[in-house]
C-alpha positions as CSV (number, residue, x, y, z in Angstrom):
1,X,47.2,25.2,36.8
2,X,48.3,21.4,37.3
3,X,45.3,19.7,37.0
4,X,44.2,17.6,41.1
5,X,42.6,13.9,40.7
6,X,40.9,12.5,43.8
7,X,42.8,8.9,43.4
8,X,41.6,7.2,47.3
9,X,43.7,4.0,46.3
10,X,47.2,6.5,46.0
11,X,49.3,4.7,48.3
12,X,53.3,6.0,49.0
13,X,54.5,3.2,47.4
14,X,52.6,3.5,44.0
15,X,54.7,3.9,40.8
16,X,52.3,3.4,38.1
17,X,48.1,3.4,38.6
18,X,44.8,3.9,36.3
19,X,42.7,6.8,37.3
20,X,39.4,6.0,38.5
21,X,36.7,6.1,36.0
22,X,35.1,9.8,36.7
23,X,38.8,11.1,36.8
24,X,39.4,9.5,33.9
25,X,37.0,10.8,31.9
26,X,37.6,14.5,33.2
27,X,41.0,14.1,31.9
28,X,40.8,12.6,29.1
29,X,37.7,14.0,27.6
30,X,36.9,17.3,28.9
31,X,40.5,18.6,30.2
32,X,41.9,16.7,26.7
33,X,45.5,16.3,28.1
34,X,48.3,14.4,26.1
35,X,50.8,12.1,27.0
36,X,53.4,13.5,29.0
37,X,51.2,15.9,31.0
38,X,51.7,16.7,34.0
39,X,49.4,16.7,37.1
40,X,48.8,15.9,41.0
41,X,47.5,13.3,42.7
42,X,46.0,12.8,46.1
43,X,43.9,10.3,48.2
44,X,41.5,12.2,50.2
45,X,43.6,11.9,53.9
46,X,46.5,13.9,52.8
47,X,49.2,12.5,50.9
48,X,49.6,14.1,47.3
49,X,52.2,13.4,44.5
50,X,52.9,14.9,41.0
51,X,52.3,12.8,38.3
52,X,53.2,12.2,34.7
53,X,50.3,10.9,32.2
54,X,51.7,7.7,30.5
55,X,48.6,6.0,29.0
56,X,45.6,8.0,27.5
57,X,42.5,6.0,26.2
58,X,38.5,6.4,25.9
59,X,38.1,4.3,28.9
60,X,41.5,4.5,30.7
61,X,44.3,7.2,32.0
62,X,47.7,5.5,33.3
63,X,49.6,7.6,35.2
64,X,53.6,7.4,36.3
65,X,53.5,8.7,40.0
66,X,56.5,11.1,40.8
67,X,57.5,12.6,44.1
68,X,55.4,14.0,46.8
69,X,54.3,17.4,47.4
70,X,52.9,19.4,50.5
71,X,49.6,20.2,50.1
72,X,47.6,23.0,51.4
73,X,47.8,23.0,55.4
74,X,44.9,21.5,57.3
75,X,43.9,24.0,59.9
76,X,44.8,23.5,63.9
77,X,41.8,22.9,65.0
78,X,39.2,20.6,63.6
79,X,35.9,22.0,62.9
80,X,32.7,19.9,62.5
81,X,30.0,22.2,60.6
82,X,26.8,20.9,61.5
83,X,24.4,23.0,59.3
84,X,20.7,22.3,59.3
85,X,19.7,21.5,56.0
86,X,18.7,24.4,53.6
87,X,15.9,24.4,50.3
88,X,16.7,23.2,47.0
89,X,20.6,23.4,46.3
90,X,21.6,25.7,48.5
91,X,23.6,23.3,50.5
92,X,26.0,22.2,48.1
93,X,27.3,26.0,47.9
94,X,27.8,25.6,52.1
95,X,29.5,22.5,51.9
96,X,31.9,23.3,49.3
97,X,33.0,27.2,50.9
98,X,32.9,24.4,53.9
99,X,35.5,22.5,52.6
100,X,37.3,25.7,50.8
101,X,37.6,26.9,54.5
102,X,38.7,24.2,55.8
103,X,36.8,22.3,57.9
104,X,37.1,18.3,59.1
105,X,33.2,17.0,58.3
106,X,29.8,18.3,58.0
107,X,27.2,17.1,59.4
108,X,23.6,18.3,57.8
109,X,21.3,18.6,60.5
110,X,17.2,18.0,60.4
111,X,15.9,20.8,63.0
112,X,12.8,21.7,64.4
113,X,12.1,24.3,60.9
114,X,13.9,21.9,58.3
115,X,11.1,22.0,55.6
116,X,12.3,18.7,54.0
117,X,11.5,15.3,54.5
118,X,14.3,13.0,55.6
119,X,12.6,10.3,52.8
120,X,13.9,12.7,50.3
121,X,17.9,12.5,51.0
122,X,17.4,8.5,50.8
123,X,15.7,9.0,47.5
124,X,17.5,11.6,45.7
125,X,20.6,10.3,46.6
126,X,21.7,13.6,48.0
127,X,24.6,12.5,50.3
128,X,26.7,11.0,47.8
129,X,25.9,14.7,45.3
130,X,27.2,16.3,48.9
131,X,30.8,14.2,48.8
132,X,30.8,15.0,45.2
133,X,30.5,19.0,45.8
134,X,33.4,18.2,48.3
135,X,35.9,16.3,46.1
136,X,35.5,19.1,43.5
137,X,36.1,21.5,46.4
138,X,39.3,20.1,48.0
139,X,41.0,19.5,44.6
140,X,39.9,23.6,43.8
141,X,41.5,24.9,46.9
142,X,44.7,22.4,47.3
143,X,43.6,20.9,49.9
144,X,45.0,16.8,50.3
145,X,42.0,15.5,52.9
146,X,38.6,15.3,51.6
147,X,36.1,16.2,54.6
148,X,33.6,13.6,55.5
149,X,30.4,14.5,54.6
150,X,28.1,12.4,57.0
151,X,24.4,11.2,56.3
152,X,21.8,14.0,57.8
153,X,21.2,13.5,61.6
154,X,18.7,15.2,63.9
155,X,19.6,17.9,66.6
156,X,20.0,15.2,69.4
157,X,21.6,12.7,67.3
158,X,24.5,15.1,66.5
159,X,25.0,16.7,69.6
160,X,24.6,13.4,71.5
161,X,27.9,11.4,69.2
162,X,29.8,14.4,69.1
163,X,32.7,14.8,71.5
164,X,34.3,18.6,70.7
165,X,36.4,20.7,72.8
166,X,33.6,23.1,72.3
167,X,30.3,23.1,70.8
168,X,29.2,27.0,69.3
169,X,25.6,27.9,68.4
170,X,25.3,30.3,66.2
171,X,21.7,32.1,66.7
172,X,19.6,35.5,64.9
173,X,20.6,38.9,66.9
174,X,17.1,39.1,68.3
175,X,18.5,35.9,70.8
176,X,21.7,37.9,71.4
177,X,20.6,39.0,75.0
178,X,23.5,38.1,77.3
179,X,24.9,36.1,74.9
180,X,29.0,35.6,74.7
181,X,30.7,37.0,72.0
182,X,33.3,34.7,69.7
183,X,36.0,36.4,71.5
184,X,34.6,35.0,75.1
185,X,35.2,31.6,73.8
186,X,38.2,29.3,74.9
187,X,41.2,29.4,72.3
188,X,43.1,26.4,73.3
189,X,40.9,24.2,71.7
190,X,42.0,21.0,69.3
191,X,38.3,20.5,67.7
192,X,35.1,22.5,67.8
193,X,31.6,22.1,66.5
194,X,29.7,25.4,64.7
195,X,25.8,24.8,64.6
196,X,24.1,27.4,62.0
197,X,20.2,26.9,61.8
198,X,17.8,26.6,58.8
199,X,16.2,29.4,57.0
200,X,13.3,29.6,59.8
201,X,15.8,30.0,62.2
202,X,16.1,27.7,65.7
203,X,12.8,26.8,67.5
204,X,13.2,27.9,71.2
205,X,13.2,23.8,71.7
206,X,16.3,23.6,69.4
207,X,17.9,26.8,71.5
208,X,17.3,25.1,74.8
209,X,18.3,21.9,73.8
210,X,21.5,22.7,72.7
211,X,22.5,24.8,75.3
212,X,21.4,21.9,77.6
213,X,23.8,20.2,76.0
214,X,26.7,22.5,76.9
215,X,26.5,24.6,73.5
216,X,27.9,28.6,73.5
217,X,25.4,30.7,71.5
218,X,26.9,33.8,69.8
219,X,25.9,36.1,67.0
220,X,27.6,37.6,64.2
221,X,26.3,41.0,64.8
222,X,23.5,43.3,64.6
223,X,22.5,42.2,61.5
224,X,20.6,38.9,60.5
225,X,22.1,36.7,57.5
226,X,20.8,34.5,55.5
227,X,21.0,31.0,56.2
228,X,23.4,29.9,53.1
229,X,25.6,32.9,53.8
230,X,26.3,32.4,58.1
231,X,28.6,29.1,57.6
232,X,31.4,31.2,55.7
233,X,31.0,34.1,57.3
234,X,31.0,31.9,61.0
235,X,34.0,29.9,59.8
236,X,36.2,32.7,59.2
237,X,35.2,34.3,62.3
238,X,36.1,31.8,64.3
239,X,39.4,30.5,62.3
240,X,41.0,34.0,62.7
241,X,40.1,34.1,66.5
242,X,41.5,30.5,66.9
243,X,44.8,31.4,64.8
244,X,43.7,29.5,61.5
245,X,43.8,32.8,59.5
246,X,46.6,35.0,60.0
247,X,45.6,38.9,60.9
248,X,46.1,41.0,58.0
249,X,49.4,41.8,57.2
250,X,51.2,39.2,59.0
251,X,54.0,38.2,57.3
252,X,53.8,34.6,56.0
């Protein structure tokens, strides 16, 4: 495969650039290409070239920019995953099947049951790990537009700046009691905003809150999933109901 390189200064005009540093230094010292090489190059909001390696150094990679290429498509409706924040790592595996799938942002959410202090993103510099995941996770797939990965945000805080077509609360099957199923959910939507829960689950507060706030709650079935697992299993859901997945065996 061509190799992708996250280059945010790529501008249509550019001929000739250096790589920023980390790129750089993937290319140079763990990918080892040659002069000559090809590869790709995109800036993050969706304009990607191919490229020709020029200049190779210890510290520096020129590269000759060629003509521009369509990336992977964006989807048609722009999803916001606001997922409450999960133990140890196991939110960097959300965000980047997040980002794999397609979605506009994430926003990591401090809940009711989020067992982690919000001293501890400020300290561990967790946010900026989180954009990382997602630059490694849009050049994987093909994708051209690097999500935003926003700071984490309380319940309120989210729902209260957030200004979707719809808002969809995902919730455990024991809440499922007259709840709508994905399919009861308006189609003709240009943006929508999937909540998933922590590993504890939503306090009734969080519940009530949100649907205060206009939120749709649905399940995924009769079974209950673990926290890490519901994102990709609610985002392709809801992409194949909203026509961002084809059905199976459509002809592309």
């Amino acid at each position: 495969m061509v190799p992708r390189l996250y280059v945010p200064s790529l501008s249509p005009g550019a001929r000739v650039l250096s790589l920023p540093a980390d790129e750089a230094a993937h290319l140079a010292r763990v990918l080892r290409v040659k002069l000559g090489a090809a590869v790709r190059v995109f800036d993050g909001r969706g304009f990607e070239c191919e490229a020709q390696v020029r200049a190779v150094d210890r510290h520096d990679v020129t590269v000759e920019i060629g003509r521009p290429v369509t990336p992977a498509a964006e989807n048609r409706v722009r999803v916001t995953l606001a997922q409450a924040v999960l133990k140890g790592d196991k939110i960097d595996d959300v965000i980047r099947d997040a980002v794999m799938m397609g979605v506009a942002a994430v926003q990591p959410l401090l809940t009711t049951r989020t067992d982690i202090p919000p001293a501890a993103f400020i300290r561990g510099g967790r946010v900026e790990r989180w954009r990382r995941v997602a630059i490694s996770s849009a050049k994987q797939c093909g994708r051209a537009v690097v999500p935003e990965i926003y700071p984490p945000a309380s319940l309120s805080a989210c729902l209260g700046a957030d200004r979707s077509d719809v808002r969809v609360l995902l919730v455990e099957p024991s809440a499922a009691t007259q709840q709508p199923a994905a399919s009861r959910l308006p189609q003709n939507v240009a943006s929508a905003v999937v909540l998933i829960g922590p590993e504890g689950g939503w306090s009734a507060e969080d519940v009530s809150a949100a649907m205060a706030a206009g939120c749709e709650t649905i399940t995924l079935g009769a079974r209950t999933l673990r926290a890490d697992a519901t994102p990709l299993v609610a985002l392709t859901v809801l992409q194949y109901f909203w026509g961002d997945i084809p059905p199976l065996g459509a002809r592309g």
